[in-house]
Backbone as ProteinMPNN parsed JSONL, in Angstrom:
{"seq_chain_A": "XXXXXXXXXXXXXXXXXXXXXXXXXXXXXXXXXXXXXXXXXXXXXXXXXXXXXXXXXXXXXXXXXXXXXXXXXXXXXXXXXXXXXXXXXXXXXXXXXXXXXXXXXXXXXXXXXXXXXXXXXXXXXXXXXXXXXXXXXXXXXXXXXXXXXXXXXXXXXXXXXXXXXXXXXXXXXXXXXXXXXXXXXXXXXXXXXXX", "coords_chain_A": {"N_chain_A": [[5.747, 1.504, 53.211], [3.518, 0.498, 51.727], [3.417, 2.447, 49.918], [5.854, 2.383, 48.391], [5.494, 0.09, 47.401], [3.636, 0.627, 45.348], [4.774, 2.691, 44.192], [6.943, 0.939, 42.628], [5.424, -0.441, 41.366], [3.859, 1.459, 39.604], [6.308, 2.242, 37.965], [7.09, -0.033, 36.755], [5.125, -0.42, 34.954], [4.94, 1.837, 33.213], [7.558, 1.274, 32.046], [6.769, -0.908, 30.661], [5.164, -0.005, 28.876], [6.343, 2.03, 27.601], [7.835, 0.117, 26.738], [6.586, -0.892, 25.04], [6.015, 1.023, 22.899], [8.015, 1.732, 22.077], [9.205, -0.939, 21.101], [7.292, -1.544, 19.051], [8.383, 0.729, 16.792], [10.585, -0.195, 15.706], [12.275, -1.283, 13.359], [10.456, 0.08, 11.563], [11.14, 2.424, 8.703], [11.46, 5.852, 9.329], [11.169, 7.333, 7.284], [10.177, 6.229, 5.042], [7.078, 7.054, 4.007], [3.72, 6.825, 2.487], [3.735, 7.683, -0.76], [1.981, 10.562, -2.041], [1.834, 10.861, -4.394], [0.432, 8.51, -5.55], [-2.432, 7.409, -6.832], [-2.759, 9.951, -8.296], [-2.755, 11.771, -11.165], [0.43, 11.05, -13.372], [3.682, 13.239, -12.702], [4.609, 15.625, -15.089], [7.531, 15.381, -17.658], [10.033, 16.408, -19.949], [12.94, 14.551, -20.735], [16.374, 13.971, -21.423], [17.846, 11.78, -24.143], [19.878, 8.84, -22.663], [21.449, 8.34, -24.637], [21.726, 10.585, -26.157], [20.505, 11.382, -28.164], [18.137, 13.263, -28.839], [14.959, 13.794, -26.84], [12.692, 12.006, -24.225], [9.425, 12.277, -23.647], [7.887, 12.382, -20.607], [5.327, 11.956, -20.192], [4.057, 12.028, -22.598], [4.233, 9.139, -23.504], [2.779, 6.66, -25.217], [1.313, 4.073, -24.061], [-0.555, 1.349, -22.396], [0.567, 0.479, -19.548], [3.029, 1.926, -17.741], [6.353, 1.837, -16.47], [8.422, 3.441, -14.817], [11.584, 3.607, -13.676], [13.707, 4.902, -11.155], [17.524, 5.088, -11.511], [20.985, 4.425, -10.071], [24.77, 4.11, -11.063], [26.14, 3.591, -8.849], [24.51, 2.828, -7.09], [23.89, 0.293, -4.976], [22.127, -1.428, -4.145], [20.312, -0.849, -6.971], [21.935, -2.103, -8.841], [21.871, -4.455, -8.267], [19.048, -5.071, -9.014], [18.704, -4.415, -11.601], [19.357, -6.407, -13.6], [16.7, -7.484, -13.546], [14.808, -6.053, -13.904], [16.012, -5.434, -16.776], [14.617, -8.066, -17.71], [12.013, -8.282, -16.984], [11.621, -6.173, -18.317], [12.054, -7.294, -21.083], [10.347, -9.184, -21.574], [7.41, -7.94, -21.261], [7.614, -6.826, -23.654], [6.32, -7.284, -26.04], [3.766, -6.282, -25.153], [1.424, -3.662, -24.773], [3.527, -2.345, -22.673], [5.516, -0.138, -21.536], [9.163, 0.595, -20.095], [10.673, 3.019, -18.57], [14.07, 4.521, -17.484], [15.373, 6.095, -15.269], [17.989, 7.887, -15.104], [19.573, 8.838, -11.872], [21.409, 11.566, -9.924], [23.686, 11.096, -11.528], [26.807, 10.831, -13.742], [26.839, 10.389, -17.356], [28.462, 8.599, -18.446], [29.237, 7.007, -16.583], [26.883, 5.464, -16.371], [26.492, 4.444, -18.432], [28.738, 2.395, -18.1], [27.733, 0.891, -15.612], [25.4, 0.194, -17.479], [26.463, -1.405, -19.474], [27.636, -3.282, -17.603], [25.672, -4.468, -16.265], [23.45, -5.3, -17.591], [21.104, -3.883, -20.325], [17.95, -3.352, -22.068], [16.707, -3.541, -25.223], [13.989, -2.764, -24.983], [13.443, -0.629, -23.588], [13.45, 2.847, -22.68], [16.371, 4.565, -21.752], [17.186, 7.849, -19.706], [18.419, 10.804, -18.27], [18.306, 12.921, -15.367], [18.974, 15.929, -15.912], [19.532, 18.354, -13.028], [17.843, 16.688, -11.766], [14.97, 17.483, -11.976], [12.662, 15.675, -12.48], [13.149, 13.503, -10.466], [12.642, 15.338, -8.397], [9.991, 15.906, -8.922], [8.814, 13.209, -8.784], [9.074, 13.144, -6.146], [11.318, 11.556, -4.863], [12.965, 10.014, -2.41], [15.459, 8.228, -1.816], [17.171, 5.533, -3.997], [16.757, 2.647, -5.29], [13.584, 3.391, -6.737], [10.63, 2.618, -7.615], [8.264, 3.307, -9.986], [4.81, 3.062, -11.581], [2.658, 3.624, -13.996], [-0.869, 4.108, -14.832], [-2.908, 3.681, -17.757], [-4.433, 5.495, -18.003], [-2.893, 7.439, -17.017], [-2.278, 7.927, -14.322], [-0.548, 7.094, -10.981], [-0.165, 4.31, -10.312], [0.798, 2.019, -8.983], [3.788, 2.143, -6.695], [7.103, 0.766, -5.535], [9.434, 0.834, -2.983], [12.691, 0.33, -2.88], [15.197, -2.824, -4.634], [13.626, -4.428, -6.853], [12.533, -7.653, -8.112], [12.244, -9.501, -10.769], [9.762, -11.038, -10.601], [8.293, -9.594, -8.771], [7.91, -7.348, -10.423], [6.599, -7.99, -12.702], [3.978, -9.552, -11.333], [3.526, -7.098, -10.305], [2.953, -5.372, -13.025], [0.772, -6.434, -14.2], [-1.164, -6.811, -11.997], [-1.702, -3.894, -12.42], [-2.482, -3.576, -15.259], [-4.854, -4.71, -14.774], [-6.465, -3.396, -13.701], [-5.845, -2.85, -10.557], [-6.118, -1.037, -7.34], [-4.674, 1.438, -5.99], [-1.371, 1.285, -4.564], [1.415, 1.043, -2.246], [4.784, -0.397, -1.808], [7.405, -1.717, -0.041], [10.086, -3.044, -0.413], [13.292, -3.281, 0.117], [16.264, -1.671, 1.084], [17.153, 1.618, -0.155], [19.181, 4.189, -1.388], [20.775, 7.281, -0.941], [22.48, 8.578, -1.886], [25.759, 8.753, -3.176], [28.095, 6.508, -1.802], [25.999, 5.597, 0.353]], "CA_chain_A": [[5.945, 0.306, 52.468], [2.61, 0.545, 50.889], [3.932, 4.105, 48.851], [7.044, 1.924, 47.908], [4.624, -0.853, 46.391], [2.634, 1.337, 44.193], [5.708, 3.386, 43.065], [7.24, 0.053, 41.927], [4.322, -0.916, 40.054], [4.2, 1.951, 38.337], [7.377, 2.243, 37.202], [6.856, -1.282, 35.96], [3.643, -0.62, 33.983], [5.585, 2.8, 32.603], [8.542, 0.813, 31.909], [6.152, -2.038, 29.897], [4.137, 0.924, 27.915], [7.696, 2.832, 26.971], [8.762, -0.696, 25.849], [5.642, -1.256, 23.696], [6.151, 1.959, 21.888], [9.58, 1.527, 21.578], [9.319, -1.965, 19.69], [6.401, -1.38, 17.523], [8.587, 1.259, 15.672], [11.746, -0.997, 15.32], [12.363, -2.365, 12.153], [10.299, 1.222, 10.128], [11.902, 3.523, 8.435], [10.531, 6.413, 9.48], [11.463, 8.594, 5.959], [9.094, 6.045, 3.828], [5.958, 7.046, 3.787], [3.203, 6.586, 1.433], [4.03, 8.343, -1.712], [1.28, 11.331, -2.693], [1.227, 10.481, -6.059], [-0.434, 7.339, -5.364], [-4.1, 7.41, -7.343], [-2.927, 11.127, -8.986], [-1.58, 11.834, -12.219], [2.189, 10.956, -13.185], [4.784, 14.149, -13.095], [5.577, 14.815, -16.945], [8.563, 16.064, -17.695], [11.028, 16.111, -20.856], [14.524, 14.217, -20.705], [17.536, 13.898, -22.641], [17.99, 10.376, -23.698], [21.1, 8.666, -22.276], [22.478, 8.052, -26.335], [22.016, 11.683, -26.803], [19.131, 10.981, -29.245], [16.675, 13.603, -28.406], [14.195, 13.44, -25.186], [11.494, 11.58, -23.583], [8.338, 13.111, -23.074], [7.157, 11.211, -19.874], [4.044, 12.622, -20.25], [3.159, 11.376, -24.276], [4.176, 7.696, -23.813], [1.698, 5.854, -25.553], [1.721, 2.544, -22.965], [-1.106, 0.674, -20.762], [0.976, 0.811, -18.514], [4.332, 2.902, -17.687], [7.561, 1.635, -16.097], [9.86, 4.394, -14.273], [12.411, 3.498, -12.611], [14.803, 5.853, -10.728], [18.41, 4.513, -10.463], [22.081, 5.364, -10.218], [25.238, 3.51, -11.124], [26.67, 3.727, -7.512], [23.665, 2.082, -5.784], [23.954, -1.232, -4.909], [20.477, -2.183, -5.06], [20.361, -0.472, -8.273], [23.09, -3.208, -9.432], [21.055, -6.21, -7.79], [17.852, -4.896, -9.756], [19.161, -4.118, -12.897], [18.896, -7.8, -14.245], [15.065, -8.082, -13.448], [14.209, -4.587, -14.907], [16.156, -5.806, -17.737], [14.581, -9.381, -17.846], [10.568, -7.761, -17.01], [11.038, -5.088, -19.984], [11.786, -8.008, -21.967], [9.182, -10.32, -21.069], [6.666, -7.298, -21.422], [8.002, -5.922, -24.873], [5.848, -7.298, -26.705], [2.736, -6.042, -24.764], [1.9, -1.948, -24.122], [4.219, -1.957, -21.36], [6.807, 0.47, -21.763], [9.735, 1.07, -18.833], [11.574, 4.357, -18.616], [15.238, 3.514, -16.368], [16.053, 7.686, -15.153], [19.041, 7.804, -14.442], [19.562, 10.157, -11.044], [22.229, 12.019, -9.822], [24.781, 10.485, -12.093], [27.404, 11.156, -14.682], [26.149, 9.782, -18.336], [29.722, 7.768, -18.341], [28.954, 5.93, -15.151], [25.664, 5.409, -16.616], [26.625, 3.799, -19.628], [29.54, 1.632, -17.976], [27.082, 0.577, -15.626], [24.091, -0.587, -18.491], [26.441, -2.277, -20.251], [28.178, -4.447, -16.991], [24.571, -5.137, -15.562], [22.405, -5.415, -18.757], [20.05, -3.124, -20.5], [16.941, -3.971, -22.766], [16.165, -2.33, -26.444], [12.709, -2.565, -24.826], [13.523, 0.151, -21.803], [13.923, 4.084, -22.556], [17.518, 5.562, -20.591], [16.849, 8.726, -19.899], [18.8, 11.456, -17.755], [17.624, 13.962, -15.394], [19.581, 17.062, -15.235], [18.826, 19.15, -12.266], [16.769, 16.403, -10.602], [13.957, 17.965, -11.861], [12.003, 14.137, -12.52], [12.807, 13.391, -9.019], [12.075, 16.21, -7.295], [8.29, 15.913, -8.845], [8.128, 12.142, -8.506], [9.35, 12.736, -4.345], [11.817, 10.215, -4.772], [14.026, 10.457, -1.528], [15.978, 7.149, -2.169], [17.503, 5.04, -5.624], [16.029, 2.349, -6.345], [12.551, 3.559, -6.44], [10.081, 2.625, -9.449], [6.222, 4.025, -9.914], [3.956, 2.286, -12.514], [1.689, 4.523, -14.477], [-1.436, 3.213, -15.964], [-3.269, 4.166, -19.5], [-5.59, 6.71, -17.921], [-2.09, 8.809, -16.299], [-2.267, 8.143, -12.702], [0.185, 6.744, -10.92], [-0.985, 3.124, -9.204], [1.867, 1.742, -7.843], [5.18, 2.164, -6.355], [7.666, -0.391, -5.055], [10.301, 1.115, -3.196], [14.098, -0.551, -3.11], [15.281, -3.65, -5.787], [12.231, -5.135, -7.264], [12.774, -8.702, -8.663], [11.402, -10.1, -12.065], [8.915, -11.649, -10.237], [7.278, -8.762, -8.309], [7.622, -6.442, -11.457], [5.918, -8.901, -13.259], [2.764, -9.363, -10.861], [2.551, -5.699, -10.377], [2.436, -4.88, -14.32], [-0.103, -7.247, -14.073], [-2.18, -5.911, -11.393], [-1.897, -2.645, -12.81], [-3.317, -4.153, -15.958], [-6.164, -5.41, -14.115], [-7.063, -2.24, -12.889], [-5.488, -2.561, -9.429], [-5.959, 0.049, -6.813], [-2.881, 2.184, -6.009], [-0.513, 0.723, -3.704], [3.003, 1.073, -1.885], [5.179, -1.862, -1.544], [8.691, -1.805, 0.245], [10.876, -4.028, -0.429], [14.432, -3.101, 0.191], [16.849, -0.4, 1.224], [17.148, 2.868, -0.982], [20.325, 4.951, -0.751], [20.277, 8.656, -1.147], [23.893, 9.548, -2.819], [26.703, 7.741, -3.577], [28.192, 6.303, -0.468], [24.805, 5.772, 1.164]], "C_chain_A": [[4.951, 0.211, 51.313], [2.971, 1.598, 49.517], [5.287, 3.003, 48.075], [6.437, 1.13, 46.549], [4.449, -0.004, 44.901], [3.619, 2.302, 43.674], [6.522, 2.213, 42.073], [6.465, -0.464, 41.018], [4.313, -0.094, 38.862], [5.149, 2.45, 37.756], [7.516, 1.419, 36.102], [5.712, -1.081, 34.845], [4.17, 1.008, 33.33], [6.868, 2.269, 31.453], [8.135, 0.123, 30.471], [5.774, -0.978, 28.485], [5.53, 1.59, 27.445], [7.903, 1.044, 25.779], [7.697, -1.232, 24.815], [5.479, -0.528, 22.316], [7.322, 1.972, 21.1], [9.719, 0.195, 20.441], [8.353, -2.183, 18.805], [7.115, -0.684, 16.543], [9.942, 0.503, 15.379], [11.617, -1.017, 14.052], [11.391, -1.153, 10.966], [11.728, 2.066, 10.187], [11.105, 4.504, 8.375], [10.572, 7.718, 8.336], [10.428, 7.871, 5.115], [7.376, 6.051, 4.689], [5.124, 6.839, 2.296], [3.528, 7.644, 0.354], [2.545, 8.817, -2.073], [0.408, 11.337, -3.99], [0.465, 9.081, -6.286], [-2.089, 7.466, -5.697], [-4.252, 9.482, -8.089], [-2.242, 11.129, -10.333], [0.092, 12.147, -12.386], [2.787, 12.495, -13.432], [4.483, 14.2, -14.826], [6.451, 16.031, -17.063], [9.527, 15.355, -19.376], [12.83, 15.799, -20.716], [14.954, 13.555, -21.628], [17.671, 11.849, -22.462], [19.467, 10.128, -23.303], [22.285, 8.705, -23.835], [22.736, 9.541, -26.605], [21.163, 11.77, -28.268], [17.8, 11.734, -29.554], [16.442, 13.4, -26.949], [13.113, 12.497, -25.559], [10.785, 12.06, -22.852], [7.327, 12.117, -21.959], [5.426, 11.324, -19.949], [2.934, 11.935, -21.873], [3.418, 10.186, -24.681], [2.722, 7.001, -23.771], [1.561, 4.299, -25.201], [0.541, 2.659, -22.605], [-0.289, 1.125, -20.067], [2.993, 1.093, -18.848], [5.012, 2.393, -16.482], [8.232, 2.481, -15.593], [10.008, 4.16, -13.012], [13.588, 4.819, -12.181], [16.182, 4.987, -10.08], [19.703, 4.904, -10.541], [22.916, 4.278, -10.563], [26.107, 3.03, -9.662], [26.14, 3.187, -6.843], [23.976, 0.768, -6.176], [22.968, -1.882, -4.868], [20.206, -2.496, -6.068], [21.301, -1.762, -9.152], [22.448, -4.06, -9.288], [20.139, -5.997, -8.908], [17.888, -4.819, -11.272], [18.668, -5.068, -13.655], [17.279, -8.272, -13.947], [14.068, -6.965, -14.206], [14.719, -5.591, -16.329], [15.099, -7.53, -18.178], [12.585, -9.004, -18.051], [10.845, -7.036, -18.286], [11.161, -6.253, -20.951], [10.537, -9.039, -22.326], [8.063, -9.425, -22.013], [6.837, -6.586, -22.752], [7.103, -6.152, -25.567], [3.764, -6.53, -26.864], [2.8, -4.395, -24.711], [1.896, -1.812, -22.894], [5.081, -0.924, -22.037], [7.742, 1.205, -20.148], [10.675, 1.965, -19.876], [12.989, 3.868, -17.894], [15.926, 5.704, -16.651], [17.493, 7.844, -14.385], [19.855, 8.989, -13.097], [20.91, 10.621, -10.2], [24.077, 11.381, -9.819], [25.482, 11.064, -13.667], [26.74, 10.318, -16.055], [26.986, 8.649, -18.723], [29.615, 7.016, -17.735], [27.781, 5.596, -15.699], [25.451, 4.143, -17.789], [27.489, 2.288, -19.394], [28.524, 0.442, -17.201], [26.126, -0.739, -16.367], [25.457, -1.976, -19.389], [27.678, -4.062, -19.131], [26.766, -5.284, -16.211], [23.498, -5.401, -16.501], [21.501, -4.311, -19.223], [19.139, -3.873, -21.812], [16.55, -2.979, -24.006], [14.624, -1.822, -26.245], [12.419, -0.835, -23.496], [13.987, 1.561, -22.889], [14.968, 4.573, -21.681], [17.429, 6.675, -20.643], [17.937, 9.677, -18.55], [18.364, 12.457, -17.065], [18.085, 15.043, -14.893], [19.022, 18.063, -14.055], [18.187, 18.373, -11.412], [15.273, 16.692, -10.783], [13.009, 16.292, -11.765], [12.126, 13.937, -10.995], [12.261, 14.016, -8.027], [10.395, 15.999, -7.762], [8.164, 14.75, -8.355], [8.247, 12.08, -6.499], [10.243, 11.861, -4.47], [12.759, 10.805, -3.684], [15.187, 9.363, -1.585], [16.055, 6.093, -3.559], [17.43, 3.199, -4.455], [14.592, 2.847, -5.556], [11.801, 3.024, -8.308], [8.665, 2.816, -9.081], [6.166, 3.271, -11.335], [2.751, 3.26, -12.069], [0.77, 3.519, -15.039], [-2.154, 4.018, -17.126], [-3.826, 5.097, -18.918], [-4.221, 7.626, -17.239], [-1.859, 8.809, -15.084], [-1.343, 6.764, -12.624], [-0.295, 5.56, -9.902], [0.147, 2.363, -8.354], [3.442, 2.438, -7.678], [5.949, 1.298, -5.19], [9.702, 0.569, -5.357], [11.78, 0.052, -2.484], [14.1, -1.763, -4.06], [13.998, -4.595, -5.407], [12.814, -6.131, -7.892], [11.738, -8.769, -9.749], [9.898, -10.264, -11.661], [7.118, -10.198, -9.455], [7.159, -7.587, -9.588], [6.721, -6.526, -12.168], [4.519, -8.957, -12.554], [2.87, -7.955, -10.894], [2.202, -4.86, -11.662], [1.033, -5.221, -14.273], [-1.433, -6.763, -13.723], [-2.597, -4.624, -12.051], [-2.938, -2.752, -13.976], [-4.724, -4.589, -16.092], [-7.075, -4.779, -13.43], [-6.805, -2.417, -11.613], [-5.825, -1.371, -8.942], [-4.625, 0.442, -6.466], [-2.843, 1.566, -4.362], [0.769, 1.287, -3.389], [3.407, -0.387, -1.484], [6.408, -1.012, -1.647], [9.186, -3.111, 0.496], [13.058, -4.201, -0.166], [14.616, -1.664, 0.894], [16.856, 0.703, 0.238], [18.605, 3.508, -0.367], [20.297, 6.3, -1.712], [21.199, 9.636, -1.633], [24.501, 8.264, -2.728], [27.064, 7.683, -2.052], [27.304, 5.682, 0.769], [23.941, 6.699, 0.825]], "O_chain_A": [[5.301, -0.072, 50.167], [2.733, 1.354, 48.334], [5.383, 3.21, 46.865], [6.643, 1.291, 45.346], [5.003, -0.076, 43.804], [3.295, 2.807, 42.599], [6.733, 2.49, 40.892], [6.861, -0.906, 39.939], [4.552, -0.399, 37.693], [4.856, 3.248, 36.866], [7.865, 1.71, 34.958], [5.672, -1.836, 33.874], [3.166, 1.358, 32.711], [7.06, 2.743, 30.333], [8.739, 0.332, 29.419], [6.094, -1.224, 27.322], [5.461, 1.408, 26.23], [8.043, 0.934, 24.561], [8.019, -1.942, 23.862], [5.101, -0.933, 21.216], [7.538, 2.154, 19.902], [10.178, 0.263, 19.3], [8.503, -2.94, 17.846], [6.881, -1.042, 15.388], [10.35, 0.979, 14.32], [10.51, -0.651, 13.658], [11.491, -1.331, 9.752], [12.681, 2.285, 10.935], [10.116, 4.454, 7.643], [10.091, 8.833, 8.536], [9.715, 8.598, 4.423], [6.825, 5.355, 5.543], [5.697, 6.721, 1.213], [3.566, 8.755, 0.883], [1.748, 7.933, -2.389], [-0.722, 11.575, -4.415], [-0.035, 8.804, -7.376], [-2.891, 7.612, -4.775], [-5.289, 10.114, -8.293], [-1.209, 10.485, -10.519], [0.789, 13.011, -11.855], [2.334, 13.03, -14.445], [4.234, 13.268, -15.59], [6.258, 17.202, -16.737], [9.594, 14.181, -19.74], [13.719, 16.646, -20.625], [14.397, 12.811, -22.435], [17.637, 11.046, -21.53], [20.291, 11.014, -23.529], [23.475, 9.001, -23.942], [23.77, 9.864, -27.188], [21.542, 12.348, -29.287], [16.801, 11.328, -30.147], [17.234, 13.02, -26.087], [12.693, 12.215, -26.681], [11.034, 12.349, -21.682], [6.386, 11.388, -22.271], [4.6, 10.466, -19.635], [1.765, 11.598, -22.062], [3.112, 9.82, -25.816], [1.896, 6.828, -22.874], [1.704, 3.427, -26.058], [0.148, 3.805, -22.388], [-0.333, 2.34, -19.874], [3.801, 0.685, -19.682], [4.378, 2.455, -15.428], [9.306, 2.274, -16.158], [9.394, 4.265, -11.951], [14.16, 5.514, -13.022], [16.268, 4.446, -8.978], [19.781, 5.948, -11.189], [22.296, 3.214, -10.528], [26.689, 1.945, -9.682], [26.721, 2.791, -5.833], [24.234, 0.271, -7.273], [22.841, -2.921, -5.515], [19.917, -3.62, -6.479], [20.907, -2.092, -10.27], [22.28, -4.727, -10.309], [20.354, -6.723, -9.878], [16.97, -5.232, -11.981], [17.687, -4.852, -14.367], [16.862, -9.407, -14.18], [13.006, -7.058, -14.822], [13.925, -6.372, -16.854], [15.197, -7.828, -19.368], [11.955, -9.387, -19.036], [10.232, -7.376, -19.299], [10.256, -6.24, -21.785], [10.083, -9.43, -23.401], [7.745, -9.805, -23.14], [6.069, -5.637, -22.913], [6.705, -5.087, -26.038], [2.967, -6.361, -27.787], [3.877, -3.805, -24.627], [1.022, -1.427, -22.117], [5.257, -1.048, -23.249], [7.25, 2.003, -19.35], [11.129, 1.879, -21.017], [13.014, 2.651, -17.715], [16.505, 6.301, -17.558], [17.765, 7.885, -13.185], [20.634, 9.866, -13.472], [21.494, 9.623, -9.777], [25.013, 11.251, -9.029], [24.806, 11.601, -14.544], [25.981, 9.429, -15.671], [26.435, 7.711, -19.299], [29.912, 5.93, -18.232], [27.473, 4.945, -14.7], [24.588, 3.276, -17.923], [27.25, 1.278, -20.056], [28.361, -0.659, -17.727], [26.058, -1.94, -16.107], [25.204, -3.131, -19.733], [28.15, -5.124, -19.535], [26.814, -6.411, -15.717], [22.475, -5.809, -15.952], [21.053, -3.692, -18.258], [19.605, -4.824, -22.44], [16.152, -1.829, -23.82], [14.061, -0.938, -26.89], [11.458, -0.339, -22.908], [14.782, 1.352, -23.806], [14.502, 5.101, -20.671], [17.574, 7.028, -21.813], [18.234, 8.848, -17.69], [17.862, 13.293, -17.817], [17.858, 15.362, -13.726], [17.924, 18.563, -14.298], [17.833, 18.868, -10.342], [14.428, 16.286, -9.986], [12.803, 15.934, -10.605], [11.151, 14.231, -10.304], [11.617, 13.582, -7.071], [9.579, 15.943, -6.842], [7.42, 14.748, -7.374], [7.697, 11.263, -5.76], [9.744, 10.879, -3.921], [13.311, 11.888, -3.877], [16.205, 9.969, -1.25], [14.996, 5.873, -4.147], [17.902, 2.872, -3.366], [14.379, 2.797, -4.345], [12.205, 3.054, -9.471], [8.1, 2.501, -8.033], [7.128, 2.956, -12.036], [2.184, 3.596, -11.028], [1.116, 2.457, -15.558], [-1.752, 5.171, -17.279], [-3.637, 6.041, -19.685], [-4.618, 8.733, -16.875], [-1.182, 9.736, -14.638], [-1.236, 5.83, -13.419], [-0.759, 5.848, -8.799], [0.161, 2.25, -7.128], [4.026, 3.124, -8.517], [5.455, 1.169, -4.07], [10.5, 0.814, -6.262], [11.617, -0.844, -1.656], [12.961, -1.96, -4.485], [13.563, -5.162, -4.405], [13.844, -5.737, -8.438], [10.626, -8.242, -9.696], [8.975, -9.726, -12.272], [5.9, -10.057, -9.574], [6.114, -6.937, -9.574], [5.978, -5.586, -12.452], [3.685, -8.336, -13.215], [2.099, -7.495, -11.736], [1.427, -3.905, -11.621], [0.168, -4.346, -14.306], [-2.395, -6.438, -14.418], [-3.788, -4.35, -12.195], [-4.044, -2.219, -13.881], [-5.467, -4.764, -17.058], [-8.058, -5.169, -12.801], [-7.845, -2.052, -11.063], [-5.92, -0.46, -9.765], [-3.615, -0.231, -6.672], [-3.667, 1.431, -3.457], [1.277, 2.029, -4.23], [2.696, -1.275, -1.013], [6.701, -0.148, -2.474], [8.854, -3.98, 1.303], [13.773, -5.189, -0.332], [13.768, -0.824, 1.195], [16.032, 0.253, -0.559], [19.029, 3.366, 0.78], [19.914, 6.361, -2.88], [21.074, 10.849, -1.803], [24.078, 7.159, -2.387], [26.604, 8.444, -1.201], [27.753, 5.358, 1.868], [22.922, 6.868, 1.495]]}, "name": "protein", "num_of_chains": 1, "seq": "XXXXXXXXXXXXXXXXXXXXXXXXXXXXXXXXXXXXXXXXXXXXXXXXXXXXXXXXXXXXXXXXXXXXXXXXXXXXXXXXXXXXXXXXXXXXXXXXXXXXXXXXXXXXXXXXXXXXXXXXXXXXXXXXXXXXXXXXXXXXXXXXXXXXXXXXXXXXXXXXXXXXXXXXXXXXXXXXXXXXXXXXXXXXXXXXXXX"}
């Protein structure tokens, strides 16, 4: 009877410790981690602009602080966010902000139909990145993602899924202010069309 006891207990106190491990990881995603580039210098890479205008040398924008976003016309985040990118680059135009908007594994057609049903800003660079290459340096595993560069090259934040006006806005800010490098999740990310 006694052997019965003490196997019931610890089943129970096995049972408790499984279920403590088990709901601490609920609710992560266990693909975001902190992004690398966090307190190193940004990727630079040359892309075609979306007009067909030449490139953008991510690397020789003359900004405080740097804007790139990664997004697609297919994401649905990307659609929510659109209007606050557009609404922050405006805000910030007049300051040396400058946002990039890369457009990632998308047609330049969808790209365009897109910008002009969700808004775009004369203040924002569209840029294209054949191959992926831009993503594959920045790590991006999920659209929407956006990193904020500051004047010295290093990359201080990133805020991944749709960012609102509001948080774009404080984190220029911060960045401005010399912030330390950060991650901030705020949404889902989706990783092709479909999901």
């Amino acid at each position: 009877m006694r052997v019965v006891r003490w196997l019931a207990a610890g089943m129970v106190l096995i049972s408790v410790a499984l279920a403590v491990v088990f709901t601490s990881r609920f609710g992560d995603d266990p693909t975001i981690v902190d992004s690398p580039l966090l307190g190193q210098p940004a990727p630079t890479a040359s892309l075609p602009r979306l007009d067909g205008q030449g490139e953008v040398d991510l690397g020789e924008i003359d900004a405080d602080v740097v804007v790139i976003n990664f997004f697609a016309s297919w994401c649905l985040p990307c659609q929510e966010e659109q209007p606050h990118l557009v609404a922050a680059a405006n805000a910030f135009a007049g300051r040396r902000v400058r946002f990039v908007s890369i457009a990632y594994r998308n047609d330049p057609a969808d790209i365009a139909t897109f910008l002009e049903e969700f808004g775009s800003s004369p203040a924002t660079l569209y840029v294209t990145d054949p191959g992926g290459r831009a993503a594959i340096a920045y790590g991006v595993f999920g659209i929407p993602e956006t990193f904020v560069v500051g004047a010295d090259g290093t990359v201080v934040r990133k805020i991944i899924g749709a960012a609102d006006a509001l948080l774009l806005g404080s984190t220029i800010d911060a960045v401005l202010a010399g912030g330390e490098p950060d991650q901030v999740v705020v949404g889902e990310t989706f990783t092709g069309p479909g999901g």
